[in-house]
C-alpha positions in Angstrom: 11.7 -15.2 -12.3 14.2 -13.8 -9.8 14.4 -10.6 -10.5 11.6 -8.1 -10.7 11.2 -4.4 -11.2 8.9 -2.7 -9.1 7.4 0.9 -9.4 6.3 3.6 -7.7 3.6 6.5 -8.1 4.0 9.1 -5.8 1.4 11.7 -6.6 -0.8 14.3 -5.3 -4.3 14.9 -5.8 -7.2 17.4 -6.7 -10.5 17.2 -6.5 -11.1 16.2 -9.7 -11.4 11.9 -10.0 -11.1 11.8 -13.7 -7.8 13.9 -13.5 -6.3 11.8 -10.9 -7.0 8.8 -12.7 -5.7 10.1 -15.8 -2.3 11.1 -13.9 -2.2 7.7 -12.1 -1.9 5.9 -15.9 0.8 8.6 -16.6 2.6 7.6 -13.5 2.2 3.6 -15.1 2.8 4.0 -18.7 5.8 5.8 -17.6 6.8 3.5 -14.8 6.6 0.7 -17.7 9.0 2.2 -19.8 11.4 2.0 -17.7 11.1 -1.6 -17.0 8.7 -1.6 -14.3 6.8 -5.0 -14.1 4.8 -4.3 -11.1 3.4 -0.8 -10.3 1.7 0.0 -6.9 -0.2 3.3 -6.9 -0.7 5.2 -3.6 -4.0 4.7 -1.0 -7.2 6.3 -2.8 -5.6 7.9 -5.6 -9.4 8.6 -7.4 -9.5 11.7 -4.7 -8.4 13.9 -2.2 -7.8 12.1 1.2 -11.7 12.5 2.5 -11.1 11.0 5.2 -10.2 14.5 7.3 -13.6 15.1 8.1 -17.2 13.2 8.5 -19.4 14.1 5.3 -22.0 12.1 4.2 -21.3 13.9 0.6 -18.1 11.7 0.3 -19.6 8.4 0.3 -20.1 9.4 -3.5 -16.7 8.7 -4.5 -17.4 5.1 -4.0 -17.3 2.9 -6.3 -18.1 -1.1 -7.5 -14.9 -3.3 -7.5 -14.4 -4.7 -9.9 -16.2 -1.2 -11.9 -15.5 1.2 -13.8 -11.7 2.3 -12.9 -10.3 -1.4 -13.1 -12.0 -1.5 -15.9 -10.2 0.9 -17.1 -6.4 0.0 -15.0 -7.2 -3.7 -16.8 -6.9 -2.2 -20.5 -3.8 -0.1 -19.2 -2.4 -3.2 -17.9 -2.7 -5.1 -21.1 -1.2 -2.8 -22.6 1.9 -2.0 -21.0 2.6 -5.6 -19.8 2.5 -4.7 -15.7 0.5 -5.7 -12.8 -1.3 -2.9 -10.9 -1.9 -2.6 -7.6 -4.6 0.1 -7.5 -5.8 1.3 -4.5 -10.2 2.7 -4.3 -13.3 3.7 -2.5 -15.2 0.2 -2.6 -19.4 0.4 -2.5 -20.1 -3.1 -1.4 -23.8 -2.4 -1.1 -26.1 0.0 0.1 -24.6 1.8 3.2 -21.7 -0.8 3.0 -18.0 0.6 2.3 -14.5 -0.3 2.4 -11.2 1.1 1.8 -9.8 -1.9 -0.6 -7.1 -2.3 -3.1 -7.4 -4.4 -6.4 -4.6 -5.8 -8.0 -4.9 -6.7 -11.8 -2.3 -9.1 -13.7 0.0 -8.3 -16.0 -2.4 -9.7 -18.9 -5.5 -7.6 -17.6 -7.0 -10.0 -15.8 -8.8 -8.7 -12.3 -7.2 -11.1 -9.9 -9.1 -10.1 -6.8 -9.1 -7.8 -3.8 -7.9 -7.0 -0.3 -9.8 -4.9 2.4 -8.1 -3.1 4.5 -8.5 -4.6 8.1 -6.7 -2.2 10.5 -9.2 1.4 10.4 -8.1 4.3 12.0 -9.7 6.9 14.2 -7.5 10.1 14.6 -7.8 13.8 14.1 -7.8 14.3 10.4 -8.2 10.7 9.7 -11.8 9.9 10.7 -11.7 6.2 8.5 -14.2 4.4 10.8 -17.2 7.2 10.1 -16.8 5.7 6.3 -15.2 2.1 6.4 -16.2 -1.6 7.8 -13.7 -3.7 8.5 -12.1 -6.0 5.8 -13.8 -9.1 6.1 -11.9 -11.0 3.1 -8.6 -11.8 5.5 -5.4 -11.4 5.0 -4.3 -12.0 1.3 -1.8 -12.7 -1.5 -2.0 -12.9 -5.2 -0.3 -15.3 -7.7 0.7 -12.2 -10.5 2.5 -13.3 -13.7 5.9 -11.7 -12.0 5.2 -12.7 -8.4 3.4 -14.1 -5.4 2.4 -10.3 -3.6 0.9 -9.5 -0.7 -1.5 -6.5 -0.3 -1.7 -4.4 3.0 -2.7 -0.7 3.2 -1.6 2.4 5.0 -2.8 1.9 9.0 -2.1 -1.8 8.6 1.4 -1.1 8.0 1.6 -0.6 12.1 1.0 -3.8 12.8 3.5 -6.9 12.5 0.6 -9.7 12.8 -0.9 -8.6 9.2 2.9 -8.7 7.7 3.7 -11.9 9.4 0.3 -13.9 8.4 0.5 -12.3 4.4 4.0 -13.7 4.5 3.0 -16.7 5.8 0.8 -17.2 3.3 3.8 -17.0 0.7 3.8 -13.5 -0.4 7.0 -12.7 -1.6 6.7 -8.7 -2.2 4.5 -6.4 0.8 3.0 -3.6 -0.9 1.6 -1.5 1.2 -0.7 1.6 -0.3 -0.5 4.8 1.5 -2.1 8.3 2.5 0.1 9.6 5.9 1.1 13.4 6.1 2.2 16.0 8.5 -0.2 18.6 10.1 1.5 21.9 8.9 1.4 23.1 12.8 3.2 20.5 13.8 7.5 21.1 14.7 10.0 19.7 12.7 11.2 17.0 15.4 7.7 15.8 15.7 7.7 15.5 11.5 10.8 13.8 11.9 10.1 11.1 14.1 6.7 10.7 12.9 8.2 9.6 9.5 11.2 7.9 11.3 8.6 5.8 13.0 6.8 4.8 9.6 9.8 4.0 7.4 11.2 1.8 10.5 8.5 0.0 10.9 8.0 -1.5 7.9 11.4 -2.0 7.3 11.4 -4.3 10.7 8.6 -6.2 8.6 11.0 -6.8 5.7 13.6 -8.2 8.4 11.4 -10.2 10.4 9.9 -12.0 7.5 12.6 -12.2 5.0 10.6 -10.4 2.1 10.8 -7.0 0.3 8.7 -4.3 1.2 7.0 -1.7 -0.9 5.6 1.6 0.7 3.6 4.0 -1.7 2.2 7.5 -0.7 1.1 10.8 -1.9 2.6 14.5 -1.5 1.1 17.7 -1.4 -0.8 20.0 0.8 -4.6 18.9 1.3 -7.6 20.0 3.9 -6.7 23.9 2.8 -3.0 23.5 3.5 -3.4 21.5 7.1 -1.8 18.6 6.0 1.2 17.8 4.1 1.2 14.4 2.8 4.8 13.8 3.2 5.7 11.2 0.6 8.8 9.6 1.3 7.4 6.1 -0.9 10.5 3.4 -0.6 11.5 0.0 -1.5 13.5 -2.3 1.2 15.0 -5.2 0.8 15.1 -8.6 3.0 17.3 -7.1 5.6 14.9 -3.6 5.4 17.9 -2.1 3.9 16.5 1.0 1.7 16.7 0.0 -2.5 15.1 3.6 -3.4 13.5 6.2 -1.5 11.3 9.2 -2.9 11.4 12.7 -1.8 8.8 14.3 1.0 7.9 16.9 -1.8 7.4 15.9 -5.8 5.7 13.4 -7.5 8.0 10.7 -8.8 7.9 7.9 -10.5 10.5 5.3 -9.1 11.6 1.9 -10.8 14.0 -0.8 -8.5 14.8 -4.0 -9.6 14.7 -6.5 -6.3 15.6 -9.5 -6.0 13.3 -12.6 -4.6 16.5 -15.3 -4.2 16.8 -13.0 -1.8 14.6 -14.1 0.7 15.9 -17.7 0.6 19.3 -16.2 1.4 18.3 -13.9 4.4 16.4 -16.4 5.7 18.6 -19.3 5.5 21.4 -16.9 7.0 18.7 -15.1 9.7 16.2 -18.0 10.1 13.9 -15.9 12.4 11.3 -18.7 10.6 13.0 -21.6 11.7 12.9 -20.6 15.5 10.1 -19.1 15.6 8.3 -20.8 19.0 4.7 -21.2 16.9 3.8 -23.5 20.5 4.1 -20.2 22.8 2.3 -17.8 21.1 -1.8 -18.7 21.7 -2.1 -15.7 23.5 -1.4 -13.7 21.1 -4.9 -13.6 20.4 -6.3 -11.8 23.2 -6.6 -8.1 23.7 -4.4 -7.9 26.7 -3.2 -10.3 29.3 -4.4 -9.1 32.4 
């Protein structure tokens, strides 16, 4: 199948799990009747982003994956015919934690995971206090509409995770998100702050010859510091923007893409081709010194 449409649930979120969840399967059962196929939801769309400060309280919006919520996304996928990408708070075990998105196939079927490998420490964004490491690699899943890759929010920054999921034949990036503004913070600085995402995984679409699929929430959270600034898109091969969502509303956003077209970008751009795969060992190291 060439082409594909893909969709996109840009929500906010309360404290309440059970009514995010609930608004999430809006988001699909509406992105499905307009044609959607696949339907990404944003980073850890159960809650509010927790994440903003270091409470031991929060570990209990953890959950078993597979659990209750794909559970759940599975009978909703059935259903409506789409694949989900649905991003959660994983309990591995005891004391153990990760930040990991599940995708589940278009018949219901829990395909598998991906844990997210890059973990932030910033103001407002204290990830490390509450997640290890992915330890499952880099990943792609073979979905009834699609070979996808699965990356999420702070691993966007980084082109070795595009370039290795790509290489591993993923022919979609979806990339689950939870970025915002700090209210205090000028205009200019909101500006090139979101500048500097959107580009950056745009580059990814051009350097690998894939679409790229960027999900996040809106709204005001951590008593109206932070402004989650939205802005979810869909680029194409050549990071050329197919949609783009506003900074302020939830939306629901269907674009058809077009996988021949990475055969054609790549053919006419074949970064892959020349690619020097013999100079790049160091790569590997932390710095070269």
């Amino acid at each position: 199948m060439s082409k594909v449409n893909v969709g996109l649930v840009q929500m906010g979120c309360s404290a309440d799990a059970q009514e995010n969840v609930s608004k999430a399967i809006v988001g699909i059962r509406n992105a499905a009747a307009q044609g959607a196929q696949i339907v990404c939801l944003q980073e850890l769309f159960t809650s509010l982003y927790f994440c903003d400060v270091e409470d031991y309280e929060n570990f209990k919006l953890a959950e078993a994956i597979p659990g209750a919520t794909t559970d759940l996304l599975s009978t909703v996928a059935k259903e409506t015919g789409v694949v989900i990408i649905a991003s959660l708070f994983e309990k591995r075990a005891q004391g153990l934690y990760h930040n990991t998105t599940a995708v589940i196939d278009a018949d219901g079927t829990y395909l598998g995971k991906y844990r997210k490998m890059h973990i932030p420490d910033d103001p407002a964004y204290f990830e490390k206090f509450y997640f290890t490491p992915g330890d499952l690699g880099y990943k792609v899943f073979d979905t009834k509409f699609a070979k996808i890759g699965v990356l999420i929010c702070w691993d966007q920054w980084y082109p070795e995770a595009a370039r290795l999921t790509s290489l591993m034949g993923a022919e979609i990036l979806f990339y689950p998100t939870a970025i915002g503004w700090a209210t205090s913070q000028d205009e200019a600085t909101n500006t090139e702050q979101y500048n500097a995402w959107q580009t950056i995984q745009r580059s990814h679409a051009i350097a690998n010859g894939v679409h790229v699929v960027s999900v996040n929430r809106v709204g005001f959270e951590q008593d109206g510091a932070m402004k989650f600034w939205g802005g979810s898109f869909v680029a194409n091969p050549f990071g050329t923007l197919l949609s783009k969502a506003s900074h302020d509303n939830e939306e629901v956003v269907v674009t058809e893409i077009d996988l021949d077209k990475t055969d054609s970008y790549r053919t006419h751009w074949p970064f892959m081709r020349d690619r020097r795969i013999d100079s790049y060992g160091e790569i590997v190291k932390r710095f070269i010194d």
